[in-house]
C-alpha positions in Angstrom: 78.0 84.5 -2.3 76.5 88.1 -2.2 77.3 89.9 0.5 75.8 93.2 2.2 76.8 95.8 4.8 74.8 95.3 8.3 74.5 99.3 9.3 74.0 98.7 12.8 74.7 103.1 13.3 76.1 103.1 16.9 77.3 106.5 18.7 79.2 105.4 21.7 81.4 108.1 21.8 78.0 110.7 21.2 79.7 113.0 18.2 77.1 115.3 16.4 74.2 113.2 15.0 74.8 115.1 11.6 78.4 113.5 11.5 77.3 110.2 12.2 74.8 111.0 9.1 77.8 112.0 7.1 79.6 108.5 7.9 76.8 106.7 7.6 76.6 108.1 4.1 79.7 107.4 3.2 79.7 103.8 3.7 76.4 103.7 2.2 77.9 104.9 -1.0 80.8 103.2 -0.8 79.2 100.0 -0.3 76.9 101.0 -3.7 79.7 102.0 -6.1 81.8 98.7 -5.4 78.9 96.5 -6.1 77.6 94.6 -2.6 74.7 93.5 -2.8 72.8 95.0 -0.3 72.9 97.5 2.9 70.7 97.0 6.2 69.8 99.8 8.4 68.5 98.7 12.1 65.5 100.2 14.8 66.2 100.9 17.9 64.8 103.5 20.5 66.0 105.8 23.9 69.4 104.3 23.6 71.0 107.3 24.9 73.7 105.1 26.2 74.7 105.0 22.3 75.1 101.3 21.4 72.7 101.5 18.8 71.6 104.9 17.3 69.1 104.7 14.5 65.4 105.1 14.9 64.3 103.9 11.6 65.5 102.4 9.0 63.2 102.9 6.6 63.8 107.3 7.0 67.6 106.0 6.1 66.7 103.9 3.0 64.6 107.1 1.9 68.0 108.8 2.0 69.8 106.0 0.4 67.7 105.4 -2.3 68.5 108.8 -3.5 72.3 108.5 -3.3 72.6 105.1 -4.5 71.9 103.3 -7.8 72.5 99.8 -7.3 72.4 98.2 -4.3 70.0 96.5 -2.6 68.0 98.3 0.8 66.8 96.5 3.3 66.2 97.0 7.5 67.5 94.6 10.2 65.3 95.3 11.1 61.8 96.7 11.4 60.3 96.0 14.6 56.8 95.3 13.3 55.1 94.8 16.8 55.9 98.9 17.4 53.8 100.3 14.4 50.9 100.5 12.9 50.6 97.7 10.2 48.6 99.8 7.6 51.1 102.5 7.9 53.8 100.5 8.1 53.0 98.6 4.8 52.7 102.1 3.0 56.0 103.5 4.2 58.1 100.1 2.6 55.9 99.9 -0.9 56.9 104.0 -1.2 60.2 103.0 -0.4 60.2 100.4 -3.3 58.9 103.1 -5.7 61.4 105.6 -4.8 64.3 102.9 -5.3 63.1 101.5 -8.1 61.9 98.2 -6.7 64.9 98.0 -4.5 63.8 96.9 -1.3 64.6 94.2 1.3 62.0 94.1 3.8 63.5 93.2 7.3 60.8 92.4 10.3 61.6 91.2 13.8 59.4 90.9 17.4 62.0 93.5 19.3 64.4 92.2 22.2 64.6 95.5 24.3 61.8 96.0 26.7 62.9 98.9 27.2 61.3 99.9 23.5 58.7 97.6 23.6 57.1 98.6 26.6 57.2 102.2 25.3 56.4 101.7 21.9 53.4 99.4 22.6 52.1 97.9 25.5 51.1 94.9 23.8 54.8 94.1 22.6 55.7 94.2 26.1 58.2 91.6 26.3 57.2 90.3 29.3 54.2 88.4 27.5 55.9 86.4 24.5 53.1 84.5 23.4 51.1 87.5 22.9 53.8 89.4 21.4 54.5 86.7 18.8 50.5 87.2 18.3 50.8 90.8 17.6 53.5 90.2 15.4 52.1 87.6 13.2 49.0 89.9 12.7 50.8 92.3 11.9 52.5 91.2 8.9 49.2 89.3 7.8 47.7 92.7 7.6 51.2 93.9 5.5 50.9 91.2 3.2 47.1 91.8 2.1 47.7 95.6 2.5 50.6 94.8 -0.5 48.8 92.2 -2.2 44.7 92.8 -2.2 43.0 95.5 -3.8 40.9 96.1 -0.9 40.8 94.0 2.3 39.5 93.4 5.6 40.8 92.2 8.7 39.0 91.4 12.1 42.1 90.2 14.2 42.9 90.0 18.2 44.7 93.1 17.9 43.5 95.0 14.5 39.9 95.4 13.0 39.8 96.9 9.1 38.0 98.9 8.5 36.4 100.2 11.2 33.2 99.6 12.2 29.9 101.2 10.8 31.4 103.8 9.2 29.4 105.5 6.3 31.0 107.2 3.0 29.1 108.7 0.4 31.2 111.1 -1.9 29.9 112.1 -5.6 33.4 111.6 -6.6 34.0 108.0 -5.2 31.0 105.7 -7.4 29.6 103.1 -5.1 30.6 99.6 -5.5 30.3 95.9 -3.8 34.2 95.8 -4.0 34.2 98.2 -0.6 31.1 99.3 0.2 27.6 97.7 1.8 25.9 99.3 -1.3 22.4 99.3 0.6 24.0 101.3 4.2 27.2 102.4 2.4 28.9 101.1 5.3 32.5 100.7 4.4 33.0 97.2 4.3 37.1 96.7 2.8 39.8 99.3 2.0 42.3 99.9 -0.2 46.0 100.7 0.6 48.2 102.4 -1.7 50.9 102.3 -3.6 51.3 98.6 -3.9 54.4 97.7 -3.7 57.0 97.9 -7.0 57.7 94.6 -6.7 55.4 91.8 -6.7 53.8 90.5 -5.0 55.6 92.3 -2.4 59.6 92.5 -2.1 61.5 89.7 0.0 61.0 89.8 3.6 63.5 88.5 6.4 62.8 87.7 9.7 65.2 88.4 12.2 65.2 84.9 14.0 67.5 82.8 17.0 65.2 80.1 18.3 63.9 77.4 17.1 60.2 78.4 16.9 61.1 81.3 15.3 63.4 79.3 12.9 60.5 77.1 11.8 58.0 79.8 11.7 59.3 81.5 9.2 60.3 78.7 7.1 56.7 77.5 7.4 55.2 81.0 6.2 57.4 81.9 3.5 60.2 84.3 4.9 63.5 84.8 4.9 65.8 84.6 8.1 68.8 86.5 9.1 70.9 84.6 12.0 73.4 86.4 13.8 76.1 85.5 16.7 76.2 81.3 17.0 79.1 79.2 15.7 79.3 77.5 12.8 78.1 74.2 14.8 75.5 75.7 16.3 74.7 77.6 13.2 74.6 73.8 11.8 71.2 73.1 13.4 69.7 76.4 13.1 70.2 76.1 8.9 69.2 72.3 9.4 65.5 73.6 11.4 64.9 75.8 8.8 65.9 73.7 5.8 63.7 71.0 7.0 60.6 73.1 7.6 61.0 74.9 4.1 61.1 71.1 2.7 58.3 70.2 4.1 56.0 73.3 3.8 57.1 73.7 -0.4 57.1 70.2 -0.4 60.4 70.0 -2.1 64.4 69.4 -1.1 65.1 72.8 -0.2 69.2 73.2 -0.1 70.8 73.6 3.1 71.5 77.7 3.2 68.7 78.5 1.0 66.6 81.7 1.9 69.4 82.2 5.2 71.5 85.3 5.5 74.4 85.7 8.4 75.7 88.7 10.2 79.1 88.3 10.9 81.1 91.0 13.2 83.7 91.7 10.6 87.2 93.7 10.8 89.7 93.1 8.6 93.7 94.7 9.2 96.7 94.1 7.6 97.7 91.8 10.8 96.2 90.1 13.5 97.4 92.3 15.9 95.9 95.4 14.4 92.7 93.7 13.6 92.5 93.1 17.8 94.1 96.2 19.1 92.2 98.7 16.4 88.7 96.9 17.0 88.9 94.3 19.8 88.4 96.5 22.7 85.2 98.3 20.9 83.3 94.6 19.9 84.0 93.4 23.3 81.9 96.4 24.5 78.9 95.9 22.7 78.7 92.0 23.3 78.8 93.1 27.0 75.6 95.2 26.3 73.9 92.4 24.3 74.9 90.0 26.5 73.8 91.5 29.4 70.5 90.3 28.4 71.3 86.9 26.9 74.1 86.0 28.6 76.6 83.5 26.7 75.0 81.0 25.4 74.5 82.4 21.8 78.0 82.0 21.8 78.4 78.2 22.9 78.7 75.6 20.6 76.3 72.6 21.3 76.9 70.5 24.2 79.6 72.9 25.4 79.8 73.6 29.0 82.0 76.6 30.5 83.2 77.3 33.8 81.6 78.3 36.6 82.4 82.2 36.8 81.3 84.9 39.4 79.2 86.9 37.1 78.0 85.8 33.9 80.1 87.7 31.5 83.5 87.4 33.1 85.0 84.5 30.5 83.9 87.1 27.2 86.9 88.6 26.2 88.3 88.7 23.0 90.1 85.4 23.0 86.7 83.8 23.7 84.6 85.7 20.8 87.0 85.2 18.3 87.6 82.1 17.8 83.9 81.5 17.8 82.6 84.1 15.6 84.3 86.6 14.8 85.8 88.0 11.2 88.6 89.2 12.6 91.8 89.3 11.3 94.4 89.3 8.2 92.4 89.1 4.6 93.8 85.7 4.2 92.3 84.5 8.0 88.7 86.1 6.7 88.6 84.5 3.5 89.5 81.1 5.3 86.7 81.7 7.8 84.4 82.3 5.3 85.3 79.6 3.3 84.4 78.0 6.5 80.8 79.1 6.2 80.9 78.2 2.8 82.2 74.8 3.3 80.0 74.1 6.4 76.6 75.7 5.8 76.3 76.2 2.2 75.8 79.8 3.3 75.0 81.8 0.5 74.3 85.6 2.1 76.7 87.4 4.2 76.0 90.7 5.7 79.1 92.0 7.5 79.8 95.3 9.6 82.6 97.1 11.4 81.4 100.2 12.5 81.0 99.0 16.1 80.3 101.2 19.0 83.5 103.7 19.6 85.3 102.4 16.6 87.7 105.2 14.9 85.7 105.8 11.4 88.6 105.8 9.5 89.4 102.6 10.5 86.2 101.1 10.1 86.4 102.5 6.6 89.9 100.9 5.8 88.7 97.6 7.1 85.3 98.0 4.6 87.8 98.8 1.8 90.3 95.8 2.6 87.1 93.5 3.1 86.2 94.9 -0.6 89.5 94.7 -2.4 91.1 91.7 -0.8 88.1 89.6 0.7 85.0 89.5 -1.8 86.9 89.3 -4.7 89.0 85.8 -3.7 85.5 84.3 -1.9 83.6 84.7 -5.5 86.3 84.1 -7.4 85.4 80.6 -8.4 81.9 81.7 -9.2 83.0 84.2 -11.5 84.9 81.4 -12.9 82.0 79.4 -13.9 80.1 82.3 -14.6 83.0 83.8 -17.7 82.9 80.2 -19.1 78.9 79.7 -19.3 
């Protein structure tokens, strides 16, 4: 299984932004010098609140890049329906050149309209179908932007080049590859670098419905699933295992091309595990659930009680048993296993530094993960892999 560190940077308790820089570092090295396999940085924007605290990922896998030598960078995610497609696909090929071919390229539609409203008006939220548009342009454009020597585009939302432009330069010979060579109208252009990998590095979707599920798995990408149980999970992996069949018209492996985030906090007993980090993931499923209520959380065909509000059965009781990595390293490695057993799952991406959390103590449950976790979940694959 590999496994890599979700760096959803939160800053409930509002400390200096140059600390939170500092402890983001650290696990970011950390993470690098013990060997996981990758680290994800997320987007989000005006959350002065502090649930989520980093504007861009990709700024933060510049600074990783140069710290690191290993491990893997990716974003979960970029919000592709807030940028600029051409600008966008320039920013992650230099990142892959200044990693050494290192990236992970993490896209998603956005799920705060609070940003999307703001960042562009047509990702406003309101309108799915047309955000859904805007996003699969955009990463059309990406992908010829990484993989075409020059291109075009004439979309709903994006026209490239533009129009009737003229360019005559003594230094820049004319030819049919861009150019109308009779009106030296500029026809196609060229983005660069291209990216260090080819023909572009992996790209993972951030996904939860079904459309999305089979989208992806239909076009080539990647997905990362988050907060369902493992039986809901079940038909999620099952949507997207059936559409990859189909679409590579071969028996895809249930698991294949699927990463997880699992909230993850590991203590030397249960107890500590709730009492150090219970109180602080409760919190942030209150903000995220405020929007999507509970039934992310529900396995299928389960009905809860009828509450006053919406959110008054989460408590920690009710996450934990459902998703949650939280506990002794002998109950994590059994709930992985779990995963394992269940799912095939074959990518884990875990983090602990929720909103409010104690750094320290999100660092001592990354280093028990490390030390007493990973080793005992890939110990039968190191097994196999001494004796080959």
């Amino acid at each position: 299984m590999k496994f890599g560190y979700f760096c959803n940077t939160t800053n409930w308790k509002h400390k200096p932004y140059e600390q939170l820089l500092t402890e983001t570092r650290e696990i970011t090295t950390y993470c690098d010098q013990n060997n996981w396999d990758s680290i994800w940085y997320t987007e989000h924007h005006f959350n002065h609140e502090g649930m989520e605290a980093c504007t861009n990922p990709l700024m933060m896998g510049v600074d990783a890049a140069a710290r690191t030598k290993q491990i893997r960078i990716g974003q979960a995610c970029n919000v592709i329906t807030f940028h600029n497609p051409i600008r966008l696909a320039e920013d992650i090929a230099l990142l892959d050149h200044l990693s050494n071919g290192r990236v992970e390229v993490g896209i998603g539609r956005g799920v705060y309209g609070r940003e999307a409203i703001n960042m562009n008006k047509e990702a406003d939220l309101k309108d799915q179908a047309k955000n859904f548009r805007l996003f699969e342009e955009t990463l059309t454009i990406m992908k010829k932007a990484w993989t075409e020597k020059f291109f075009s585009h004439h979309g709903e939302f994006y026209t490239y080049p533009s129009p009737n432009f003229i360019w005559q330069h003594d230094m820049s010979p004319p030819s049919e590859e861009f150019l109308d060579t009779k009106t030296n109208e500029v026809k196609k252009i060229s983005v660069l670098p291209k990216p260090k990998q080819t023909p572009h590095p992996p790209i993972w979707q951030v996904v939860d419905g079904a459309r999305s599920i089979e989208w992806a798995a239909q076009n080539g990408v990647n997905t990362i699933m988050w907060i369902p149980t493992v039986k809901a999970l079940r038909k999620r992996f099952e949507i997207y295992q059936e559409a990859k069949s189909k679409a590579e018209n071969r028996d895809v492996p249930l698991g294949e091309g699927i990463s997880l985030v699992r909230d993850m906090f590991v203590a030397e007993t249960m107890k500590e595990a709730e009492k150090l980090a219970g109180e602080h993931i409760i919190n942030y499923m209150k903000w995220v659930c405020h929007w999507r209520g509970l039934g992310n959380h529900m396995d299928p065909d389960e009905e809860l009680p009828e509450t006053k509000n919406k959110l008054d059965l989460l408590d920690y009781d009710f996450l934990h048993k459902r998703n949650l990595l939280f506990g002794t390293p002998e109950y994590v490695v059994n709930k992985i296993n779990e995963l394992k057993s269940e799912l095939n799952l074959q990518n884990l991406q875990v983090w602990s530094n929720f909103p409010g959390i104690d750094h320290k103590a999100c660092m001592r449950s990354i280093k028990l993960f490390n030390d007493e976790v990973m080793p005992k979940i890939n110990f039968e694959k190191d097994i196999l892999e001494k004796a080959s």
